[in-house]
C-alpha positions as CSV (number, residue, x, y, z in Angstrom):
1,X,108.0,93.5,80.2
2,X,111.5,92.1,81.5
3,X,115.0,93.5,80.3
4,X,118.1,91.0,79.5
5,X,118.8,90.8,83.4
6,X,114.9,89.9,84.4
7,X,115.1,87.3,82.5
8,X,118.0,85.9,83.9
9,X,116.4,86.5,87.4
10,X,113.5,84.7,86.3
11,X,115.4,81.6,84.7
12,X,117.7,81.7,88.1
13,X,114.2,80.4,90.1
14,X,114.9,77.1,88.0
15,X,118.2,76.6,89.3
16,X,117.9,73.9,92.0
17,X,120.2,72.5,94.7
18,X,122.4,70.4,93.6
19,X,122.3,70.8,89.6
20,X,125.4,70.9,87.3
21,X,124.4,74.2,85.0
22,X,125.9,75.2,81.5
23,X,125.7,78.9,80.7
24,X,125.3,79.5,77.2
25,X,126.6,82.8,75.5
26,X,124.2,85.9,76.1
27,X,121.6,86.6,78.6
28,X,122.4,83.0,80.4
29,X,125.8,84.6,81.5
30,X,124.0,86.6,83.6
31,X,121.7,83.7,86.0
32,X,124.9,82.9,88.1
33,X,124.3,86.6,89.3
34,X,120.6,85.5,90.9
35,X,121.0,82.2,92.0
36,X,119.7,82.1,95.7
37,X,122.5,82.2,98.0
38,X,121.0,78.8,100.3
39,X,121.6,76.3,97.6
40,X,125.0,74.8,96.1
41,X,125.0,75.0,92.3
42,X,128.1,74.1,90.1
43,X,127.5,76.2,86.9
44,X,129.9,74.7,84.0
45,X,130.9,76.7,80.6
46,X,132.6,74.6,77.9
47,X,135.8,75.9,77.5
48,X,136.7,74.0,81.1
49,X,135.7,75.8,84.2
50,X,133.4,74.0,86.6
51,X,132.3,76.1,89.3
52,X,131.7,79.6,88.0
53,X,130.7,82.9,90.3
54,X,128.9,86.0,89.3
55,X,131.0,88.7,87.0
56,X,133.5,90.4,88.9
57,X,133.4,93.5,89.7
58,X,135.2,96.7,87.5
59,X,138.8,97.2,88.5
60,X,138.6,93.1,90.3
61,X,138.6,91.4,86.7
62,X,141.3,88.6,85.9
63,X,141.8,88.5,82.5
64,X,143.0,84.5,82.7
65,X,139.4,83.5,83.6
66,X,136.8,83.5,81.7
67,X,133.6,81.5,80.3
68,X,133.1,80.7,76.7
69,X,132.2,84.0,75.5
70,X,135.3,85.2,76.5
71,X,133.8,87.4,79.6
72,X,136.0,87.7,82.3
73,X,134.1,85.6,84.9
74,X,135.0,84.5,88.9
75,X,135.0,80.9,90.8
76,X,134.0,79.8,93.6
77,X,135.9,78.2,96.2
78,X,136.8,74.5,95.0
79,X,136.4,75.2,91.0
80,X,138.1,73.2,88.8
81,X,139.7,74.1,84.9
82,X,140.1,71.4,82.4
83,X,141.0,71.0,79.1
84,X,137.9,70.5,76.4
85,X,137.9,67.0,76.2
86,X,137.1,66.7,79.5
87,X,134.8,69.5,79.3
88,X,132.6,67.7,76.8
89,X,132.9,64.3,78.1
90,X,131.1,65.8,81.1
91,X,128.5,67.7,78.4
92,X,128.4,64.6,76.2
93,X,128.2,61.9,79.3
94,X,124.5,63.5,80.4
95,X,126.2,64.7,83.9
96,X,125.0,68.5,83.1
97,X,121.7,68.4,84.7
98,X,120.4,72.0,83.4
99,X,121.6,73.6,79.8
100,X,120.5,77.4,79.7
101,X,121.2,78.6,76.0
102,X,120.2,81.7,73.7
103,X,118.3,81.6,70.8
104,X,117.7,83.2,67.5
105,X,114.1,81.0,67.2
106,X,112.3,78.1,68.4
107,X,109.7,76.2,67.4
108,X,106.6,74.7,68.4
109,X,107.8,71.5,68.7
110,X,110.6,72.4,70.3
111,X,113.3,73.0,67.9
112,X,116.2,75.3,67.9
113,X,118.3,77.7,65.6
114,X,120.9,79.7,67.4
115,X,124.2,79.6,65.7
116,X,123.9,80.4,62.1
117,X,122.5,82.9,59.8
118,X,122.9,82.1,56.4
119,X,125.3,84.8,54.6
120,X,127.0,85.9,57.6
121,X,130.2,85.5,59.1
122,X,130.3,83.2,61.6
123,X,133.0,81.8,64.3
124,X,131.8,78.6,64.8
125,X,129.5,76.4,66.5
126,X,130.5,76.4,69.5
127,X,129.3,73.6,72.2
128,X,126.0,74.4,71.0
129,X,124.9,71.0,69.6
130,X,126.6,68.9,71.6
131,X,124.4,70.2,74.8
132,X,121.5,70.5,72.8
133,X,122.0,66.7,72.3
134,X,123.1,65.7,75.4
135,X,120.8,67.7,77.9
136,X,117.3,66.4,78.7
137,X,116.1,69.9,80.7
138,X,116.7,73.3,78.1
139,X,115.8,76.2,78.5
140,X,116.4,78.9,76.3
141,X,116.7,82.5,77.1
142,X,115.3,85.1,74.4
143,X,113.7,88.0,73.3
144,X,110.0,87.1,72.1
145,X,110.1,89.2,68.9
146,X,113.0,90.2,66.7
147,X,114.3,94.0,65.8
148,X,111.9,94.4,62.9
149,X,109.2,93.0,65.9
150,X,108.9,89.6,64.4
151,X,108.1,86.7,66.2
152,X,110.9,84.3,66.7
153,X,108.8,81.3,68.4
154,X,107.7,80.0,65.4
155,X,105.6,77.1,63.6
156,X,108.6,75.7,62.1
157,X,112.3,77.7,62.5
158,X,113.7,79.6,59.4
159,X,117.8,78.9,60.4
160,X,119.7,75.9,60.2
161,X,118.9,74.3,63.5
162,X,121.0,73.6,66.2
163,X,119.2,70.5,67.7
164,X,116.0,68.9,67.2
165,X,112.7,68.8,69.8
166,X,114.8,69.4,72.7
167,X,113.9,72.8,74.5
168,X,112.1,71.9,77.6
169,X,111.0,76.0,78.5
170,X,111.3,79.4,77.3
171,X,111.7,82.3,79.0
172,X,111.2,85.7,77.0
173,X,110.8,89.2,78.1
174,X,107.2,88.8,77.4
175,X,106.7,85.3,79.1
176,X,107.6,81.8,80.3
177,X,106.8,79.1,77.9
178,X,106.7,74.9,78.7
179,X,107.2,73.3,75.0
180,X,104.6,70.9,74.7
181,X,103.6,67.8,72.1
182,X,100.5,70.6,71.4
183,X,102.9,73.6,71.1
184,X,103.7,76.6,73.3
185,X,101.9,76.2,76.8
186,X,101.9,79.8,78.3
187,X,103.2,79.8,82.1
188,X,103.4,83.2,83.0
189,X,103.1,87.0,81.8
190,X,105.8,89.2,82.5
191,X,105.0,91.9,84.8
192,X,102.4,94.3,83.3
193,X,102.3,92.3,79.7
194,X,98.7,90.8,78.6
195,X,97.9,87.3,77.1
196,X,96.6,89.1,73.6
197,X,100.2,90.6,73.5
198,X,101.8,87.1,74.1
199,X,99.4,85.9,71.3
200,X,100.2,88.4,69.0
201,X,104.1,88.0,69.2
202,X,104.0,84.4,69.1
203,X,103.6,82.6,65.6
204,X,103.7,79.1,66.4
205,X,100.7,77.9,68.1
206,X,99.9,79.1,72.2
207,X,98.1,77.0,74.4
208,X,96.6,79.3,77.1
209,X,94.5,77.4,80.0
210,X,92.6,79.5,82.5
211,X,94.0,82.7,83.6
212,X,97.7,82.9,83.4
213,X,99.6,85.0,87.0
214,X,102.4,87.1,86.7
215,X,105.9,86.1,86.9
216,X,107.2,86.6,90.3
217,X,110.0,88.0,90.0
């Protein structure tokens, strides 16, 4: 089973050379910290930084700079800050080529829910929907079950959803998932979790073909 950073390490091996990335709030935040050091990625957050680094280190922090869950964050060497028009011209123009987000449930068919729950407070929406609508490869960084140990990749979600059949690939700390027009294709196990236990977390329906490796991570 992987913890909040394995996940990130595992999501990291999507990264490619060349891509534009958006970091969504969470567990995404933390993929700039695995990214292979032989390719050139630009990763992009919302509130108008282009070319992001991992977190500083303690006592190295700049409280000026920082992504758009107000983490204090560091660039690289030719990052750019802009204002958020520009920011989501760039989102809404289709030149992000990978959109990592968090989530609070998908579905089957691809749907997401991960900025509301009804009956409590929330700050607002974010840049979630606009990347949701404007990114053709998601993928969406979660836990597989819930607190209570409910599954939260579902038939159909529960929340108000954020955008509609567009996650490409989910990566939990039980497993990576492809979204398919048949439902959840299992990829991989995380390290020492069986298929049965995938099963019995998931609620929306799991294709499983053959026998299904291991992350490598």
């Amino acid at each position: 089973m992987l913890d909040k950073n394995g996940i990130a390490k595992r999501i990291a091996q999507e990264v490619k050379d060349g891509y534009y990335v958006n970091l969504g709030i969470g567990i995404p935040t933390l993929v700039a910290n695995f990214v292979r050091d032989d390719i050139n990625v630009e990763f992009q957050s919302e509130n108008g930084v282009l070319g992001m680094g991992p977190f500083p280190f303690e006592g190295e922090e700049d409280a000026d700079i920082i992504n758009a869950g107000k983490q204090t964050i560091t660039t690289l060497p030719g990052a750019s800050f802009f204002d958020s028009a520009t920011s989501f011209g760039m989102i809404r123009g289709q030149h992000v080529d990978l959109t990592i987000l968090g989530a609070m449930e998908v579905a089957e068919n691809g749907d997401i829910a991960n900025w509301k729950i009804p009956g409590k407070m929330v700050k607002g929406m974010g840049g979630a929907m606009d990347l949701v609508a404007s990114a053709e490869n998601i993928i969406v960084a979660m836990m597989h079950t819930n607190r209570a140990g409910e599954s939260k990749l579902l038939k159909r979600c529960s929340l108000p959803l954020t955008g509609v059949g567009c996650v490409t690939k989910i990566v939990t700390n039980l497993a990576v998932l492809e979204v398919t027009p048949a439902g959840f294709k299992l990829v991989e196990r995380a390290p020492g979790v069986t298929v049965d236990e995938i099963k019995a977390a998931t609620e929306g329906h799991l294709i499983v073909e053959g026998s299904v490796p291991e992350m490598p991570i």
